[in-house]
N, C-alpha and C positions, 0 to 999 in steps of 0.2 A: 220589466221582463216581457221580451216578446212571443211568440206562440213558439216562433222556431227555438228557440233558447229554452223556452218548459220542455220539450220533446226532449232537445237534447238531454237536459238535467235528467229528465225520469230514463232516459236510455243507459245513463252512467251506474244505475242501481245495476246488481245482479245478483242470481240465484247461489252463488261463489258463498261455501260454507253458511248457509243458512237452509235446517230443513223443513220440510212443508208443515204446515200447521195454520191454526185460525188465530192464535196471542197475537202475534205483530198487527196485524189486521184489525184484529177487537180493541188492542188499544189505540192505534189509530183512530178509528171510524169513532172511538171513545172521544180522544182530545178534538173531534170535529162536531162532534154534538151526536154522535151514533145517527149521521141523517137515513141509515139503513132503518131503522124501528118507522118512521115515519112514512115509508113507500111500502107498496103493495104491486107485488110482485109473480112473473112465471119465470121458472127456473128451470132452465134445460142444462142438463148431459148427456152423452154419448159420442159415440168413436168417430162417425161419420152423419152428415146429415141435419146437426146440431142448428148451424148457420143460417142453412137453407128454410129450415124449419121457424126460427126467429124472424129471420126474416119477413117470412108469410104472415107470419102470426101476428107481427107487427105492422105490416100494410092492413091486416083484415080490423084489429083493434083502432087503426086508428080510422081507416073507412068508417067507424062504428061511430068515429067523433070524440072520440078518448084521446087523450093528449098521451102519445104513447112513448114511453126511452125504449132503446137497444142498446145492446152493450154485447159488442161482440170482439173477437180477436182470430187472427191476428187483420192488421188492416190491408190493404190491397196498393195502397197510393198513397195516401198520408191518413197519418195517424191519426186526425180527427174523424176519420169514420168511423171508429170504436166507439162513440160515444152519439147517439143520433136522436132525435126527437121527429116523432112523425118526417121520418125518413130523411131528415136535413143533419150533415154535420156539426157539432159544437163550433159556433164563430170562434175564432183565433181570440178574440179580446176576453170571451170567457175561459177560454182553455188557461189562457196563460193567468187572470184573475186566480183562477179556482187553482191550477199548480203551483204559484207560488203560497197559497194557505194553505196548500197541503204538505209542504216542503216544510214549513214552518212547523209544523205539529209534528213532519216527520221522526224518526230514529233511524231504525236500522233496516227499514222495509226495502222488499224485495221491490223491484222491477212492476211486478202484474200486481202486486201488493196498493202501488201507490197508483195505477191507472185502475184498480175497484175503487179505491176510495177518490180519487177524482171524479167518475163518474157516480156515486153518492152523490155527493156533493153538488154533481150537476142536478140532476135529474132531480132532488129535490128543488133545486135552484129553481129549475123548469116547472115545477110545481105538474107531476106527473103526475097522470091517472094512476098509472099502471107502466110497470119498466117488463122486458123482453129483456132474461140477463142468461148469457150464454156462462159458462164453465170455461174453463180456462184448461183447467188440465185435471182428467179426476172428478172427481165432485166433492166427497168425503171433505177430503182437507183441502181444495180448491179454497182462494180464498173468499170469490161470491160465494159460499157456502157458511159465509157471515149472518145472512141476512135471517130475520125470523120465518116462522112458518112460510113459505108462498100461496098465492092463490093454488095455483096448480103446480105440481113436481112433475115434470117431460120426461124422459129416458128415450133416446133416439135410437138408430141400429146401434149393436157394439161389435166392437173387433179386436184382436190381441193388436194391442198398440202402450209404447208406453210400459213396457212388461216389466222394465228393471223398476218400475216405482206401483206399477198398478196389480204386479200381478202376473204371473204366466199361462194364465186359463180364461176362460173366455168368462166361468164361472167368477174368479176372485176379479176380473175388471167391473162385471157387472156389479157387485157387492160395493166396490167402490165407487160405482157412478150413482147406485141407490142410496147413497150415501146425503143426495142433499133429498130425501124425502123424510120428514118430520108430520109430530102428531099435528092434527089442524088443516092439513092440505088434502087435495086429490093428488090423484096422479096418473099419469096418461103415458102408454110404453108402446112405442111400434113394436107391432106383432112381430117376432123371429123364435131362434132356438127357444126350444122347452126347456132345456137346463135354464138359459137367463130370461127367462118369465116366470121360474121358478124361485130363483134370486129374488125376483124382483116383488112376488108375490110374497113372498117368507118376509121380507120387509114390511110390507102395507099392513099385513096379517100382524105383526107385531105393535105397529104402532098404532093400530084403527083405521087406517087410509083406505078410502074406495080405492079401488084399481080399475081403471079399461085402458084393454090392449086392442090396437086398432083389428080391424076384419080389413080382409083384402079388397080394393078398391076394383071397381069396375072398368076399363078405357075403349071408351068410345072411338078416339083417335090422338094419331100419334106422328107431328111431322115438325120440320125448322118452324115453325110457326107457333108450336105450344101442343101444349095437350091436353083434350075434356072428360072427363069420367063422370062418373057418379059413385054414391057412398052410399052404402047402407038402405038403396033406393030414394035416397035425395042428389037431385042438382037437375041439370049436370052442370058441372065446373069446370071453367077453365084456367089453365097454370103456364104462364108465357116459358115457365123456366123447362129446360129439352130433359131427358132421361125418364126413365119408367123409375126409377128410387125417387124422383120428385113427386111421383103421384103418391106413394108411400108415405113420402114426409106428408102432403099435403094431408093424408086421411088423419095427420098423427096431429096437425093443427085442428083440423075437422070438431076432432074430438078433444081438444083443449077447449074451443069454441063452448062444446057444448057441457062442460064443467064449471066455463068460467058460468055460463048461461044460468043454471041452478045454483049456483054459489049468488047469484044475483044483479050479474052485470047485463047489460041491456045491449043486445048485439044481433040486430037484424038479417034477416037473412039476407036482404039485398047487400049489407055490407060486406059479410062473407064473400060471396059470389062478387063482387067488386074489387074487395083486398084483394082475392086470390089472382084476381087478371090483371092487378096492376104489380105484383110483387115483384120487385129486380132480387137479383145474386149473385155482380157481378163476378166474372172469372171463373165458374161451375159449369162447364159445358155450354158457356156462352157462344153464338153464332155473333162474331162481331164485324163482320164486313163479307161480301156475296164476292163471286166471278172473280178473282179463287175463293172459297167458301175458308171462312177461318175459323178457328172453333179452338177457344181459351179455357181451358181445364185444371184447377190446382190440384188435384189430387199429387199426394203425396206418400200414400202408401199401399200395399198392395191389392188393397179391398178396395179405395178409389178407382183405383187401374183396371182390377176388373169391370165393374161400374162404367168405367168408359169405355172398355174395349167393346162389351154389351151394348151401350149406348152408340157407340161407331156403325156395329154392324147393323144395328136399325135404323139407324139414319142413314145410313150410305152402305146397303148391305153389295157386298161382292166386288168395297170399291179400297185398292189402296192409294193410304195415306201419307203424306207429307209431314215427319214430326221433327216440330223443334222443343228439346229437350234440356234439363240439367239433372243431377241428383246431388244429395250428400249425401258421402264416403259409410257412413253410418248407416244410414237406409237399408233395407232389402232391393235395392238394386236390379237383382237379379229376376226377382221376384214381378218387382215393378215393370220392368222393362218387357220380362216373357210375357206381360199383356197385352204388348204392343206390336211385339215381334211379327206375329202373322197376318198383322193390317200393315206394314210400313213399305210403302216402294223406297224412303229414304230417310236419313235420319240427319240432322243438324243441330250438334251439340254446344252447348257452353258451360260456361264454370258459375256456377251459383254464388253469389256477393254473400260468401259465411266459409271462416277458418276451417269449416268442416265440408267443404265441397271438396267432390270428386272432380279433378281436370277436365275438360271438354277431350283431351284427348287422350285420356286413360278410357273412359266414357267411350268415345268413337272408338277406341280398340277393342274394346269388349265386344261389342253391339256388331263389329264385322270379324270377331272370331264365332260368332253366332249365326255368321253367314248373310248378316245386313251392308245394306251401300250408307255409312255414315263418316258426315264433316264434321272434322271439329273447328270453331269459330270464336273467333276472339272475345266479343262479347256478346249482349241481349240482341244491341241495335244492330249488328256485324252480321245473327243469326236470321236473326226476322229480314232481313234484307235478301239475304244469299234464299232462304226458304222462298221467300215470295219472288224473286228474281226465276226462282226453276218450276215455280209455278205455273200451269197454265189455267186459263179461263175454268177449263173444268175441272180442278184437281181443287184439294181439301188439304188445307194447313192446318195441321191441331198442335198448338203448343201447351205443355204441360210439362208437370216434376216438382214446383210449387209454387203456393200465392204470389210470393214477393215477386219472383220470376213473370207470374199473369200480371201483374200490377205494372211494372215494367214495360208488355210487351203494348198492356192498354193505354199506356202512356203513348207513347209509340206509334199508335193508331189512333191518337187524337181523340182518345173516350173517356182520359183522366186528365 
C-alpha cells in the first residue's frame, strides 16, 4: 500500500448513520495495544484558536528538546500534516505502514475515528515525549477524548459553532468542550465570557482540577512582521504569527508552560521565548508574498471574519481590499461576508471543492445586491490569477472562506 492509497482508504469511511461517541474508538485503540495509555499528553478544545495554540505550544516544547507529536485537523495540503513530530510531517512509508494495521483492526470506524488511532499509533511509534492533540469536533465525545487524564486540559476561545450537535448557547458548547477535563489534570482556559469560565470552573470545581484563566497580555508592538508583548510582567515575546487573538493564544500556551513546569517537565525559558518566534500556522492571517501584499486567512465562520476584519483594519487601517473568496451554502454567509463588506474595493469568487458549496456566482450575486463590485471565476487557480492580474503594487489580496480553499491558493504560490 502506498501513502496515497492509505489517504484514500481512510477518506472512503464516513460519519453516514454512525453517532458520536468514544466505543468504536476504545475498541479500536483496544485491538492496537491502547498505544493512548502509554503517551502523555496536552489536550486542546475550543471554537477558534485551538490550532494556532498547538501549534505554539508544540514549537515551544520541542525548543525545550522534547520529542514533541501534533495532531491537528483538518490539514491545509496534504494529509500528512495531521500528524507531525517536532514540526515534520509523518513520511509517506510510515503513514501507509501504520494505515494498513489500522485498517486491519478496523470495523466500522468513522473517518476522524481512524486518523486518532493512526496517530496513536504513530506517535507511540516516534516514541514521544509528550503529543499536542487538538479536538476534532467537541471535546466530550470527540474521539481524542479517548485518551487518559492529560498533562494539561486547554479550552481556547469558544463560539456558537456546531449548534445542531454541540449545543445552541455559548453556555452548553462550553460544557461540551470541558468535557475533555478529567480528575488528575490541570487545566488552562483563555480568559473570555463569565458565563463560560463559569462552565468551566463548575467542572474543575467538581473533579479537583486547578484551573488558570489567562490575564490579559501586554503589546509592545504590532506589524507584517510579528508581534512582542509581555505577560504577567515576563518577556517580552515575540510571535511571528499577525492578529491581536494570537497574543491571546499565545498567553493561553504561556500558561500551559507554566503547568506543565510544576507538574514537572523541564522547560526553559530560553526555549519558550524561542518556540514562540519560530512558531508557523500556515494559512491564519499569513502574509505570503509582498508588492501586492497577500494575506491567507481560513477562517470559516463568523467569529473568524470578525477576527480578520479586526486584524485588516490594523494592519492596513483606512485601506481597501482585494478578496478572493468561497463559502458553503450551509454557513452564515451572510454573517461571514458582512465582515468583509466594509474593507472590500472587490470581491473574486469561486465554488468550494464540497457537494455543499455555494456557486461562485450565486456568491458574486449576493455580495453586489449588497452593493459590492464582485467576479465570479471558475476556479481556485482562475481566481488567484484574475485577483492578482487587478492587483497593483500597492493593493492587498486576502483570500479566505476556508482551509482547503488556503491550502490550495498556498499551493498556487509555490509554499506547499
Amino acid at each position: 500500500m502506498t501513502d496515497a492509497e492509505a489517504v484514500e482508504l481512510v477518506h472512503q469511511r464516513a460519519w453516514v448513520g454512525q453517532k458520536p461517541g468514544l466505543e468504536r474508538i476504545r475498541r479500536l485503540l483496544g485491538r492496537l495495544g491502547a498505544p493512548q495509555n502509554k503517551l502523555k499528553f496536552v489536550h486542546i478544545a475550543g471554537s477558534n484558536g485551538k490550532g494556532s495554540t498547538a501549534a505554539m505550544l508544540s514549537s515551544v516544547l520541542a525548543a525545550a528538546g522534547l520529542k514533541t507529536g501534533l495532531y491537528t485537523s483538518p490539514h491545509l495540503w496534504r494529509f500528512h500534516e495531521r500528524f507531525q513530530v517536532n514540526g515534520l510531517p509523518i513520511p509517506g512509508e510510515d503513514l501507509a505502514d501504520i494505515t494498513a494495521r489500522v485498517l486491519e483492526a478496523a470495523e466500522d470506524e468513522t473517518e476522524f475515528e481512524l486518523m486518532t488511532a493512526i496517530g496513536m499509533v504513530y506517535f507511540l511509534q516516534a516514541e514521544c515525549d509528550i503529543v499536542v492533540l487538538e479536538t476534532g469536533l467537541g471535546g466530550r465525545l470527540d474521539s481524542t477524548n479517548i485518551i487518559p487524564a492529560p498533562e494539561a486540559a486547554v479550552i481556547t476561545h469558544i463560539g456558537l459553532e456546531h449548534t445542531e450537535l454541540l449545543g445552541d448557547t455559548l453556555d452548553k458548547i462550553a460544557a461540551e468542550k470541558a468535557g475533555i477535563i478529567k480528575a488528575g489534570c490541570d487545566a488552562v482556559l483563555y480568559g473570555q465570557d463569565q458565563g463560560i469560565q463559569s462552565v468551566v470552573g463548575d467542572v474543575c470545581r467538581r473533579l479537583g482540577v486547578p484551573l488558570t484563566v489567562t490575564a490579559p497580555p501586554r503589546v509592545l508592538s504590532a506589524n507584517l512582521e510579528g508581534q512582542t508583548f509581555t505577560y504577567r510582567d515576563k518577556g517580552p515575546y515575540h510571535i511571528p504569527l499577525l492578529g491581536e487573538y494570537q497574543i491571546h493564544n499565545a498567553a493561553v500556551v504561556l500558561e500551559t508552560v507554566n503547568v506543565l513546569r510544576r507538574r514537572g517537565w523541564n522547560i526553559p525559558e530560553e526555549a519558550v521565548i524561542r518556540g514562540l518566534s519560530q512558531a508557523k500556522w500556515p494559512g491564519r492571517l499569513e502574509l505570503a508574498r509582498r508588492a501586492p501584499d497577500v494575506i491567507l486567512d481560513g477562517g470559516h465562520n463568523p467569529q473568524c471574519m470578525e477576527a480578520l476584519g479586526k486584524a485588516l483594519r490594523e494592519l492596513y487601517p483606512g485601506k481597501k481590499l482585494i478578496f478572493l473568496t468561497g463559502v458553503l451554502a450551509d454557513k452564515d454567509y451572510p454573517a461571514m461576508m458582512g465582515e468583509l463588506l466594509p474593507l472590500v474595493k472587490e470581491f473574486y469568487t469561486i465554488t468550494p471543492d464540497s457537494p455543499r458549496a455555494m456557486s461562485a456566482a450565486d456568491l458574486a450575486a449576493w455580495l453586489e445586491s449588497r452593493g459590492a463590485r464582485a467576479v465570479p471565476c471558475g476556479t481556485v487557480r482562475d481566481g488567484l490569477d484574475q485577483a492578482l492580474v487587478a492587483a497593483g503594487p500597492q493593493d492587498v489580496v486576502c483570500a479566505t472562506g476556508s482551509l482547503y480553499m488556503i491550502g490550495e491558493v498556498r499551493h498556487l504560490l509555490g509554499l506547499s
